[in-house]
OpenMM code with the backbone's topology and positions (N, CA, C; nanometers):
from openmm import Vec3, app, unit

residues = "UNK UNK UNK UNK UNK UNK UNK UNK UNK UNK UNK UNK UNK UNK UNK UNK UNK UNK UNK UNK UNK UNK UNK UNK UNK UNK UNK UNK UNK UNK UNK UNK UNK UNK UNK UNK UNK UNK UNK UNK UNK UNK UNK UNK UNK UNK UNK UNK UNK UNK UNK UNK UNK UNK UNK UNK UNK UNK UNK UNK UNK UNK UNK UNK UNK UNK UNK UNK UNK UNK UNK UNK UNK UNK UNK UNK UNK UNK UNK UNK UNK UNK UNK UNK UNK UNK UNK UNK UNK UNK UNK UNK UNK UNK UNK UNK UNK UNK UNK UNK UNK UNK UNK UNK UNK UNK UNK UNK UNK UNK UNK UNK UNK UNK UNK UNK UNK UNK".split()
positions = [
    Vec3(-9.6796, -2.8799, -0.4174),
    Vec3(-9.5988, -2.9956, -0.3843),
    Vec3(-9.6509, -3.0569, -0.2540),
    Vec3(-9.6565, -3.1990, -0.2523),
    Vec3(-9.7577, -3.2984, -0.1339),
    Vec3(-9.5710, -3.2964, -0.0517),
    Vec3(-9.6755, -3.3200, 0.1034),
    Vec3(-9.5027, -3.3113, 0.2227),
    Vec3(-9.5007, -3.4467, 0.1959),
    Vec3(-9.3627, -3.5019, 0.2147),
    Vec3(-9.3277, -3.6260, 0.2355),
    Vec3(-9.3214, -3.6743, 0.3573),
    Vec3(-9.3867, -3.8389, 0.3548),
    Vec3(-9.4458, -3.8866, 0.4811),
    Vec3(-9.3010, -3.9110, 0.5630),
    Vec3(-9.2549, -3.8993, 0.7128),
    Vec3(-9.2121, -3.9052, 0.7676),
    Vec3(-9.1659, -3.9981, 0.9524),
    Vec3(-9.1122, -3.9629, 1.0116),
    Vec3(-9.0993, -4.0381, 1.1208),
    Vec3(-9.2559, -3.9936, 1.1792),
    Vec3(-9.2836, -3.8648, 1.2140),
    Vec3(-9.3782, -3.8207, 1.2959),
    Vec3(-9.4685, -3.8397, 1.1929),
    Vec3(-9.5056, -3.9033, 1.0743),
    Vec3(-9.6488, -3.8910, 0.9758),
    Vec3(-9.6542, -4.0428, 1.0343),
    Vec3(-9.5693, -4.1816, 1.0593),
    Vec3(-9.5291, -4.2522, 1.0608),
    Vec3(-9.5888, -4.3077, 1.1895),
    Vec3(-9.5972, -4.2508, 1.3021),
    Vec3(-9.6536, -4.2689, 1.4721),
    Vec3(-9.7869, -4.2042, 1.4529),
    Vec3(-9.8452, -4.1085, 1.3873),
    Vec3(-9.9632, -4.0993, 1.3638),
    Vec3(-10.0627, -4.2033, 1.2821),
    Vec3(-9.9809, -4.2529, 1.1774),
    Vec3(-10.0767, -4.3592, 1.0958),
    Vec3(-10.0347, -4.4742, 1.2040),
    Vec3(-9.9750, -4.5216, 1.2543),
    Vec3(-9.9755, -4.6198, 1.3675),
    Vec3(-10.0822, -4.6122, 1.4307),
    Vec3(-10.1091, -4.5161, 1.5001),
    Vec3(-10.1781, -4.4827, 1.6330),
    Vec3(-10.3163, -4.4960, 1.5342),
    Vec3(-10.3970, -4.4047, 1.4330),
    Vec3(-10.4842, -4.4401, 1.4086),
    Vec3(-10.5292, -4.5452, 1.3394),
    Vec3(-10.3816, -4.6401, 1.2637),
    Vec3(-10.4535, -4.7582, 1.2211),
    Vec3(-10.5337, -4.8705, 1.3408),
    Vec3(-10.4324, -4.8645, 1.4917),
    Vec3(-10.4118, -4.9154, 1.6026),
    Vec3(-10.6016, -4.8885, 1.6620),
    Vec3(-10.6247, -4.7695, 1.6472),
    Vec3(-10.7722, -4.7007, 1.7038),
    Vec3(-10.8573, -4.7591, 1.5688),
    Vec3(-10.8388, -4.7286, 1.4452),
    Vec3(-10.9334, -4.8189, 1.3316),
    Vec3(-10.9939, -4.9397, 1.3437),
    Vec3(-10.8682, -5.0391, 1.4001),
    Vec3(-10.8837, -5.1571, 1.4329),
    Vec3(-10.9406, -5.2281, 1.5217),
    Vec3(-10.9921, -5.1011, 1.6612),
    Vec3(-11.0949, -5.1389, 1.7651),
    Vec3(-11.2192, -5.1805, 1.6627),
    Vec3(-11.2951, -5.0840, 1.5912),
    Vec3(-11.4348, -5.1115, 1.5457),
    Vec3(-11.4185, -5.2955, 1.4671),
    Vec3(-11.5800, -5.3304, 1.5486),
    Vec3(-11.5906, -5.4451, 1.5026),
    Vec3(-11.6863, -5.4258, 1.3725),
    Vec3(-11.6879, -5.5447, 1.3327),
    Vec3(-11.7382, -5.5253, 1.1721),
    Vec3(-11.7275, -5.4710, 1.0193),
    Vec3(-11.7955, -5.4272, 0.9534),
    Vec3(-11.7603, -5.3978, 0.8515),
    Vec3(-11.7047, -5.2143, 0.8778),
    Vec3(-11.6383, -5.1386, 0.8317),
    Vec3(-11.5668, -5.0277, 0.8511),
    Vec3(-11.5896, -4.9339, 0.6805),
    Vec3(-11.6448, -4.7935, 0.7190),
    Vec3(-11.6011, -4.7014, 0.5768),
    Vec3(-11.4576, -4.7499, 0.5489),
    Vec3(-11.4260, -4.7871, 0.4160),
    Vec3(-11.2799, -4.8095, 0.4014),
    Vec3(-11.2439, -4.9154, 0.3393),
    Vec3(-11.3434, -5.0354, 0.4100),
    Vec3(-11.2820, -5.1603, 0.3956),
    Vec3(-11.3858, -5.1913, 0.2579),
    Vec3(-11.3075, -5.3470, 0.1931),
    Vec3(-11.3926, -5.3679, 0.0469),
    Vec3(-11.4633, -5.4693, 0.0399),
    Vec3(-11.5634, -5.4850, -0.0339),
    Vec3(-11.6544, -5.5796, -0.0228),
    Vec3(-11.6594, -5.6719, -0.2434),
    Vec3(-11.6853, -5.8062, -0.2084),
    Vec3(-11.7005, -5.7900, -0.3625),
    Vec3(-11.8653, -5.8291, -0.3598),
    Vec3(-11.9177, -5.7375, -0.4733),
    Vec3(-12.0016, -5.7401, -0.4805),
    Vec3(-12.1016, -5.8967, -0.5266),
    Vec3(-12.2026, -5.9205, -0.5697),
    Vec3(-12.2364, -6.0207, -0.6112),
    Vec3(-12.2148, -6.0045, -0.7828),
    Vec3(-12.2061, -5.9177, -0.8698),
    Vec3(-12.1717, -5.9502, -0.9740),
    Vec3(-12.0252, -5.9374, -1.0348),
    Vec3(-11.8958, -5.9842, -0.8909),
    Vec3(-11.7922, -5.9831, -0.9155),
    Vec3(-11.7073, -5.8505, -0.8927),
    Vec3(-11.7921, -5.7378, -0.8730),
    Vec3(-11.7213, -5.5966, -0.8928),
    Vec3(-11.6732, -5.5652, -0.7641),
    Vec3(-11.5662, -5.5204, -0.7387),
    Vec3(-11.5095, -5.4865, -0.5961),
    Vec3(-11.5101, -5.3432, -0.5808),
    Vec3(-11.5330, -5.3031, -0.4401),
    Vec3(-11.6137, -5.1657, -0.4147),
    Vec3(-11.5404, -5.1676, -0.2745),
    Vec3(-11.5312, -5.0158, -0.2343),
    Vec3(-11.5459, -5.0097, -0.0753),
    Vec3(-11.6767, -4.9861, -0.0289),
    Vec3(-11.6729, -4.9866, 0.0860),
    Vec3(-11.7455, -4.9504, 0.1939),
    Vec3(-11.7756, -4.7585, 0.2300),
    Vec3(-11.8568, -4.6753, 0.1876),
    Vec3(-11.8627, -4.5487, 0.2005),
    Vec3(-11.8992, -4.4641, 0.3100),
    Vec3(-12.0282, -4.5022, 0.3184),
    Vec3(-12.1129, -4.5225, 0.4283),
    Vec3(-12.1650, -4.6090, 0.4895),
    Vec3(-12.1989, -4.5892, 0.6692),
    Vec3(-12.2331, -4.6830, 0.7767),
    Vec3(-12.3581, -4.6291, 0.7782),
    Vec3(-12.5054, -4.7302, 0.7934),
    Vec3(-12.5747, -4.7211, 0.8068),
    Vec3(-12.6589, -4.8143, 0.9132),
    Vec3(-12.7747, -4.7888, 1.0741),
    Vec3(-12.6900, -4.8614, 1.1263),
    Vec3(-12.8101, -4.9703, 1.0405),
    Vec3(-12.8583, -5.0303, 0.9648),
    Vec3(-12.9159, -5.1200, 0.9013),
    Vec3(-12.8113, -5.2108, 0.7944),
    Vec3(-12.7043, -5.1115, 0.7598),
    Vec3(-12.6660, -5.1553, 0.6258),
    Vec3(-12.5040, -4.9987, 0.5944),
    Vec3(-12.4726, -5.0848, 0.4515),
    Vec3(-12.3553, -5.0086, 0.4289),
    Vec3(-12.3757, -4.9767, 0.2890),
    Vec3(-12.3329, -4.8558, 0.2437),
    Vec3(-12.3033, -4.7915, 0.1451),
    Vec3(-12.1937, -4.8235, 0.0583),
    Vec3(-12.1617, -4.8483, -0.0500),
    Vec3(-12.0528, -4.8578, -0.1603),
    Vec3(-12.0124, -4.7618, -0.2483),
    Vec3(-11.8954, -4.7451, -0.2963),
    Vec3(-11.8956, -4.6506, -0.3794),
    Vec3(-11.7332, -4.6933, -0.4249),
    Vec3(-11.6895, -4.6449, -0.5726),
    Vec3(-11.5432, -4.7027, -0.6301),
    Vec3(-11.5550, -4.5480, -0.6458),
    Vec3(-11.3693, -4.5345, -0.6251),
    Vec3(-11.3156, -4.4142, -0.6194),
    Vec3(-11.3283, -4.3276, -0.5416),
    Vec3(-11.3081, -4.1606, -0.5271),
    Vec3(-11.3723, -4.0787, -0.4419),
    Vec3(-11.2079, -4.0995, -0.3286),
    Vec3(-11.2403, -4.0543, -0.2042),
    Vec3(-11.1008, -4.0066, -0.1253),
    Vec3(-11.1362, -4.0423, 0.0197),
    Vec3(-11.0610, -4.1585, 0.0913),
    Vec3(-11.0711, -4.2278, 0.2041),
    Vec3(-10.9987, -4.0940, 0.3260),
    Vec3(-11.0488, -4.0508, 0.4096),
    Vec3(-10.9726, -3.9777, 0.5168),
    Vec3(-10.9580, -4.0689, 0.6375),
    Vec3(-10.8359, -4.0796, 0.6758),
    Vec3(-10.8430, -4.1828, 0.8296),
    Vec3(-10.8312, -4.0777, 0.9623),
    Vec3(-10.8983, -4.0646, 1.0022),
    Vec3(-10.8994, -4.0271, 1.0973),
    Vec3(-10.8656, -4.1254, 1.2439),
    Vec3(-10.8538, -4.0349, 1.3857),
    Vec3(-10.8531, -4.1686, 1.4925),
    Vec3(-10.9951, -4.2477, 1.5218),
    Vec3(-10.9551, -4.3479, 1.4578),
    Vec3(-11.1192, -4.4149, 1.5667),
    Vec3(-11.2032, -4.4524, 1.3913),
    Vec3(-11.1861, -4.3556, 1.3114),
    Vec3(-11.2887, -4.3490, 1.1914),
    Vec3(-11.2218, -4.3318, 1.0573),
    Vec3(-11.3312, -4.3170, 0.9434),
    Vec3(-11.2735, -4.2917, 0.8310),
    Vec3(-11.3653, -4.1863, 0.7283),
    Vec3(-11.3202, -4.1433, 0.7023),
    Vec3(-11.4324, -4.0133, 0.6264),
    Vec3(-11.4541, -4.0355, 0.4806),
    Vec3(-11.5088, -4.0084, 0.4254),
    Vec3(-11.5389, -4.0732, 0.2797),
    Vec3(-11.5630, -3.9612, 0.2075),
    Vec3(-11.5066, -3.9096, 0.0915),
    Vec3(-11.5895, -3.7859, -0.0240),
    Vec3(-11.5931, -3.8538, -0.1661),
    Vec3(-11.6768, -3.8817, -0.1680),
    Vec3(-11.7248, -3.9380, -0.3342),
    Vec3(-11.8696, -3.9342, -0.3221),
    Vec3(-11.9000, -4.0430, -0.5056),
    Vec3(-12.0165, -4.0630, -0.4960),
    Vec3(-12.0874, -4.1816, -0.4015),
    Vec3(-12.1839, -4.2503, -0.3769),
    Vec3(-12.2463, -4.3408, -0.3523),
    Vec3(-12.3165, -4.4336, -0.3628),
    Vec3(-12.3107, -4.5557, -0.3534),
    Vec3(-12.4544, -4.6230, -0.4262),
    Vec3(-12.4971, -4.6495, -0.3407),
    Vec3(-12.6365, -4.7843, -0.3897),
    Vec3(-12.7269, -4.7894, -0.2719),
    Vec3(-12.6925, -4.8677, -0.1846),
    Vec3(-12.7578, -4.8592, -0.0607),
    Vec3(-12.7045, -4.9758, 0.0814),
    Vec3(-12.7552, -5.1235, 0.0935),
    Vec3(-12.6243, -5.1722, 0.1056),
    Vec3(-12.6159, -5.3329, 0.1164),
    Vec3(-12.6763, -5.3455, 0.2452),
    Vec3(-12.8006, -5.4249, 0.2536),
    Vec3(-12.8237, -5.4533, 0.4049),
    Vec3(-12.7210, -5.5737, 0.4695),
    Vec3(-12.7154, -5.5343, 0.6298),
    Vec3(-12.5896, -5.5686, 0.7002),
    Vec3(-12.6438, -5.7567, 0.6928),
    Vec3(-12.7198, -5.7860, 0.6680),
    Vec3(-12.7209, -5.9093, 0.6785),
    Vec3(-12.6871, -6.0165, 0.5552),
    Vec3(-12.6786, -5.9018, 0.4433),
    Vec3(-12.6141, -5.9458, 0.3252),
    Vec3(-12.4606, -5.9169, 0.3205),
    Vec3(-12.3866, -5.8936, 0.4072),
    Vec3(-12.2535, -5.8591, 0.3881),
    Vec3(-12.1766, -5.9826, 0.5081),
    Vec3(-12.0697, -6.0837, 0.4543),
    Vec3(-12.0010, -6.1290, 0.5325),
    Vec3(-11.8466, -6.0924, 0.5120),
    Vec3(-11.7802, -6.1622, 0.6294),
    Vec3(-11.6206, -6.1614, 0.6064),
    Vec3(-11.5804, -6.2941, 0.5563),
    Vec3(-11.4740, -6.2118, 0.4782),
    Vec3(-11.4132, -6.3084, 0.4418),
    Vec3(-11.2853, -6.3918, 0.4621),
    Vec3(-11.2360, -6.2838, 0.6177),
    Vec3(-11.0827, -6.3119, 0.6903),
    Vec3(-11.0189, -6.2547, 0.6160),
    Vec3(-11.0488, -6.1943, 0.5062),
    Vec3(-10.8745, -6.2163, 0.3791),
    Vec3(-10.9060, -6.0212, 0.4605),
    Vec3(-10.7713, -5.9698, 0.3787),
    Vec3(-10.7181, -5.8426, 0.4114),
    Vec3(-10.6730, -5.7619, 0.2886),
    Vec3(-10.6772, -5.6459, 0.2488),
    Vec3(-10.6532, -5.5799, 0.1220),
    Vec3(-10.6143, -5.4410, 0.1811),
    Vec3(-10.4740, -5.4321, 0.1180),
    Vec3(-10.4410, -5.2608, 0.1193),
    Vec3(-10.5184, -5.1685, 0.0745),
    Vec3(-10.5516, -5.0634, 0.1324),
    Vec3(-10.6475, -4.9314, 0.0336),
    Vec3(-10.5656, -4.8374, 0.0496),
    Vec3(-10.6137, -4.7469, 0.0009),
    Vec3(-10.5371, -4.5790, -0.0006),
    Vec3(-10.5879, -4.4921, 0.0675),
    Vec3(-10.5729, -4.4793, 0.1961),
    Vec3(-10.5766, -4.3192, 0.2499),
    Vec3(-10.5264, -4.2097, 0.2577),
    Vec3(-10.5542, -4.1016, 0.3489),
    Vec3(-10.4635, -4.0080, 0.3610),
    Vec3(-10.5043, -3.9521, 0.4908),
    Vec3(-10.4022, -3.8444, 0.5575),
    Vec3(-10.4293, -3.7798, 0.6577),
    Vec3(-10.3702, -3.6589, 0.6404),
    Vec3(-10.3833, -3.5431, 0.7510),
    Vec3(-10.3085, -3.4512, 0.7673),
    Vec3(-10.1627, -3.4235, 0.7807),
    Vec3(-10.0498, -3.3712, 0.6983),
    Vec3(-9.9010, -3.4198, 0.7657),
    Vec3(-9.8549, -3.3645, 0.8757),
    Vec3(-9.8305, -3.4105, 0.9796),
    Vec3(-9.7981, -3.4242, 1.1039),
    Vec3(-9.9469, -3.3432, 1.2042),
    Vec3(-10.0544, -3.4217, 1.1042),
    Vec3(-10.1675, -3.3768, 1.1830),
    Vec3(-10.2434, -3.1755, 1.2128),
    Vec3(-10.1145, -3.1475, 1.0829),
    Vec3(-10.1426, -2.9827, 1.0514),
    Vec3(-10.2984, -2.9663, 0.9667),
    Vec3(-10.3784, -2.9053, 0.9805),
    Vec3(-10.4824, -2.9094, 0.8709),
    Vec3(-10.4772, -2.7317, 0.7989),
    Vec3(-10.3867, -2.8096, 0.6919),
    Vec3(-10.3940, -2.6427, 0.6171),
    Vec3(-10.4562, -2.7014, 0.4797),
    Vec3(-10.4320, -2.6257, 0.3380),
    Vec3(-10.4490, -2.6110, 0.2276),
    Vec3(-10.3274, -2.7715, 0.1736),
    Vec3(-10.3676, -2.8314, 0.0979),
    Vec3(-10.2282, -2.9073, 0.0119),
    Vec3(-10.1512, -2.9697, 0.1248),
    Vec3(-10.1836, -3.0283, 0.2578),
    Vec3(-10.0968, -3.0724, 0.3384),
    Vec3(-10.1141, -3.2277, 0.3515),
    Vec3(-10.1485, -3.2963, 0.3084),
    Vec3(-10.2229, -3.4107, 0.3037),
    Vec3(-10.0861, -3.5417, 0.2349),
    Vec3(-10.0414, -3.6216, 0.3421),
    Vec3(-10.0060, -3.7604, 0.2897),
    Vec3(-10.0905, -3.8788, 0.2563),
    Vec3(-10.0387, -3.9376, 0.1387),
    Vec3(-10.1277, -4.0790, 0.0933),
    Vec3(-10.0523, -4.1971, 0.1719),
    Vec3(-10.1401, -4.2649, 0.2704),
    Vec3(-10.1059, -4.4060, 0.3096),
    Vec3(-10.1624, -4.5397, 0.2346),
    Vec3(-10.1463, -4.6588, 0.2948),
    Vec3(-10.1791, -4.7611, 0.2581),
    Vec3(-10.2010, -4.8471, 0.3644),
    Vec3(-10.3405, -4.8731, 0.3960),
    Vec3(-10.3721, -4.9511, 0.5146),
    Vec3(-10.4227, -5.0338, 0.4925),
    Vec3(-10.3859, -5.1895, 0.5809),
    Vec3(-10.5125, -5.2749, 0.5566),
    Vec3(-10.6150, -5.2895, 0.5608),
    Vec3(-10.7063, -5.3692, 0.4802),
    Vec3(-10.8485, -5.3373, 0.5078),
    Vec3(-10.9101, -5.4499, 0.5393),
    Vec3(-11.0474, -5.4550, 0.5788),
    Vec3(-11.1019, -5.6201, 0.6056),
    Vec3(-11.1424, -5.6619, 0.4400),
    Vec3(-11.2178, -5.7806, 0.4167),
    Vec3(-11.2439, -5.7984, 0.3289),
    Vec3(-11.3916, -5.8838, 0.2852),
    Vec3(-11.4913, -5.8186, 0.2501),
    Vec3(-11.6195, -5.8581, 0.2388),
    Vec3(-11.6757, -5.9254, 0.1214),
    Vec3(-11.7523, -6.0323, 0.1461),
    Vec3(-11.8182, -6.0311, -0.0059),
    Vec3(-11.9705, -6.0466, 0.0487),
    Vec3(-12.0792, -5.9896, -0.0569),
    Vec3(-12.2199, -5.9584, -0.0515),
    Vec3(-12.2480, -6.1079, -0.0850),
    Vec3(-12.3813, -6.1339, -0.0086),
    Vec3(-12.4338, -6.2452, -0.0133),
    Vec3(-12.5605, -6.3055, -0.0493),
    Vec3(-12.6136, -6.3744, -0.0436),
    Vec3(-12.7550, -6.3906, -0.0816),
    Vec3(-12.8377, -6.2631, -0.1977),
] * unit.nanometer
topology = app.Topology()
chain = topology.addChain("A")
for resn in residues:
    res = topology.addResidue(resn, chain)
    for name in ("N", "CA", "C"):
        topology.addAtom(name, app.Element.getBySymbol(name[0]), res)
């Protein structure tokens, strides 16, 4: 059985959405649409370029975001713009920042929003 998110799960996803939101640019996490319409996140940071991948399990950490799935290949950074717009994704973290076995809440954070270019 997953813990249910709470007051104190509640000041933690604050605080690290609050620290997420320093990094400029594109972010593991956030989604991009591709050029043949398909929408993807962001997996990996590369510092040339970014990684994509659909599905797999977003971790938010403070400051960052951790990624476990598969991958595809990297969009170079000069092919990726913003698009201003914003999209909920699905994360998760530790509940009340415990790291055991099965302790893990699912959030919903905003994300930036990219589309590939040229």
């Amino acid at each position: 059985m997953r813990p249910i998110f709470d007051e104190k799960d509640e000041v933690i996803l604050s605080q690290r959405i609050q620290s997420w939101n320093e990094r400029m640019g594109p972010r593991v996490g956030d989604y991009i649409r591709l050029k043949d319409g398909a929408l993807e996140r962001f997996t990996y940071h590369w510092p040339d370029g970014m990684q994509t991948g659909f599905g797999g399990s977003f971790y938010l950490g403070t400051g960052y975001v951790s990624y476990s799935g598969s991958l595809n290949p990297n969009i170079p950074i000069n092919r990726i713009q913003d698009t201003g717009e914003m999209m909920n994704g699905t994360f998760w973290f530790f509940h009340h920042d415990m790291q055991c076995a099965h302790n893990g809440v699912d959030v919903k954070v905003p994300c930036r929003m990219y589309e590939e270019v040229l």
